[in-house]
N, C-alpha and C positions, 0 to 999 in steps of 0.2 A: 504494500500500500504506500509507503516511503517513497518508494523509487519510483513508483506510478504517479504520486504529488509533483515529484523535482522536473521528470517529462516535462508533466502537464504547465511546470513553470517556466521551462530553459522553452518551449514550443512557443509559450506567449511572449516571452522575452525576445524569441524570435521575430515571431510577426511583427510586434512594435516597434521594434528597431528594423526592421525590412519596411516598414509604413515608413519612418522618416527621414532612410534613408533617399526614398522616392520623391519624397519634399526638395529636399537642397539640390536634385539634378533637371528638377523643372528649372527652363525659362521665366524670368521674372519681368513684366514688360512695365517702364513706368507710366506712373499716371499724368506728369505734367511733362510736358515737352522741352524737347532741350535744347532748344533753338525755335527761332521762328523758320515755319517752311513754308516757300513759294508753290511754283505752282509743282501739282505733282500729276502727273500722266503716264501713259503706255501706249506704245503702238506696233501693231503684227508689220513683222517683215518678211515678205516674200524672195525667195530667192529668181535670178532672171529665167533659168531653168525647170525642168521638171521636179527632178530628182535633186535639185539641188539644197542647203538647208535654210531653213525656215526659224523662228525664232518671236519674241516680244524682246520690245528693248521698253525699259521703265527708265523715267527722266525725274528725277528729285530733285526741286531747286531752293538751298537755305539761304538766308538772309546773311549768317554770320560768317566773314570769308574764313576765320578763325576754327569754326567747327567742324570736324571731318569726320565724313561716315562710313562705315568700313564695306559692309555685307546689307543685302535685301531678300528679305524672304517673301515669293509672291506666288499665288494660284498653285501652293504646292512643290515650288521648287527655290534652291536659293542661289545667288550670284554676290561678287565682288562688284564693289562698286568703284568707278573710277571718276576722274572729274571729267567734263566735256571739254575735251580743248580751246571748243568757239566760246564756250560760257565760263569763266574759272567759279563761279558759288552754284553750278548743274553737276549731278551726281548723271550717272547711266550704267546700268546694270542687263547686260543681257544675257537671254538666256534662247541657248539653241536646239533646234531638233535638227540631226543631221538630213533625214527624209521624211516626206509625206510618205513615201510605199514601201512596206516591208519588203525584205530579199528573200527570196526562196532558202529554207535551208535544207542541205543535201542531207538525206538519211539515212545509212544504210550499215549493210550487215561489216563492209570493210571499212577502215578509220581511213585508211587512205583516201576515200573518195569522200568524206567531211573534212577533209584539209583545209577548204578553205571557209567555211563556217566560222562566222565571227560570234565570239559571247555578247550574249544579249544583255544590254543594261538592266541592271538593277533600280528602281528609283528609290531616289535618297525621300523617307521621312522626315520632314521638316517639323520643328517641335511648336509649332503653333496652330491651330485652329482659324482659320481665316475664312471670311466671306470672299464674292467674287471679285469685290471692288477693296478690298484692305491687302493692305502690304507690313511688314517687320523691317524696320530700319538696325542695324546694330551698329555700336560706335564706341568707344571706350574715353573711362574718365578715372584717374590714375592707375591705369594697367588694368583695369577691370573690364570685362564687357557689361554694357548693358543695351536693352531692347525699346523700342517703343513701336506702336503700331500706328499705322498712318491708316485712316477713311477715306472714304470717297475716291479712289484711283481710278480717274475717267481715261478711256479710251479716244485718244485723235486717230483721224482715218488719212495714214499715207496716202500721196497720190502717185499713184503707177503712172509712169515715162516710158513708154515703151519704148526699145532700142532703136537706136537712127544707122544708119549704115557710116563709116568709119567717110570721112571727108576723102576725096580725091586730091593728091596734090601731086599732081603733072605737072 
């Protein structure tokens, strides 16, 4: 009966400590913002080709030239952020799908003839919960990371240019 108490104590002792260890490896997003942000958008990019890849590119504009943002988490997946060249306070974060059409893959009883069979991506779980229009900004304040989530992330509609044929210079 001893030994069957101490269990029943080291198994709760268990779980509790399994609960809170689950605590501190969540994401912590804060509540006030840590800069004022301009405008914030995304827009799909088509590649000129078929097969060629495809992507969103998300544009975050801060006010503070001082503040820098590292990583964005959007619709599920997440990217580095870099500054816009044309803009120095525009953040741009993209993210690519290399094709619209999957490749056949060869299957069969010889390894040889799956030689060229590429591994199929895995996709990464991002630790946040997002609607279809919210995004996760990450950025650090003395070596820490921290998160905040951004609303409202409207979609502008690129304008397709179709290709022109290469100038003649005769």
């Amino acid at each position: 009966m001893k030994t069957l108490k101490q269990i029943f104590k080291l198994l709760t002792l268990t779980v509790v400590m399994s609960s809170f260890s689950q605590c501190s490896s969540a994401q912590k997003l804060q509540k006030e913002a840590p800069t004022t942000f301009g405008d914030i958008y995304f827009e799909k990019r088509v590649s000129g080709i078929e097969e060629g890849p495809h992507g969103i590119a998300i544009y975050i504009e801060v006010k503070d030239p001082k503040f820098q943002l590292d990583s964005v988490y959007f619709r599920g997946k997440a990217a580095k952020l870099k500054k816009n060249p044309q803009n120095n306070m525009q953040y741009v974060g993209s993210f690519i799908t290399t094709s619209k059409h999957k490749k056949d893959l060869i299957i069969s009883s010889d390894p040889k003839q799956e030689y060229g069979n590429k591994i199929p991506e895995k996709p990464i779980k991002i630790p946040f919960e997002l609607a279809y229009n919210e995004s996760v900004v990450s950025y650090k304040v003395k070596g820490k990371t921290k998160y905040y989530k951004l609303t409202n992330v409207t979609e502008i509609h690129s304008i397709d240019v179709p290709m022109s044929p290469a100038p003649n210079n005769n």
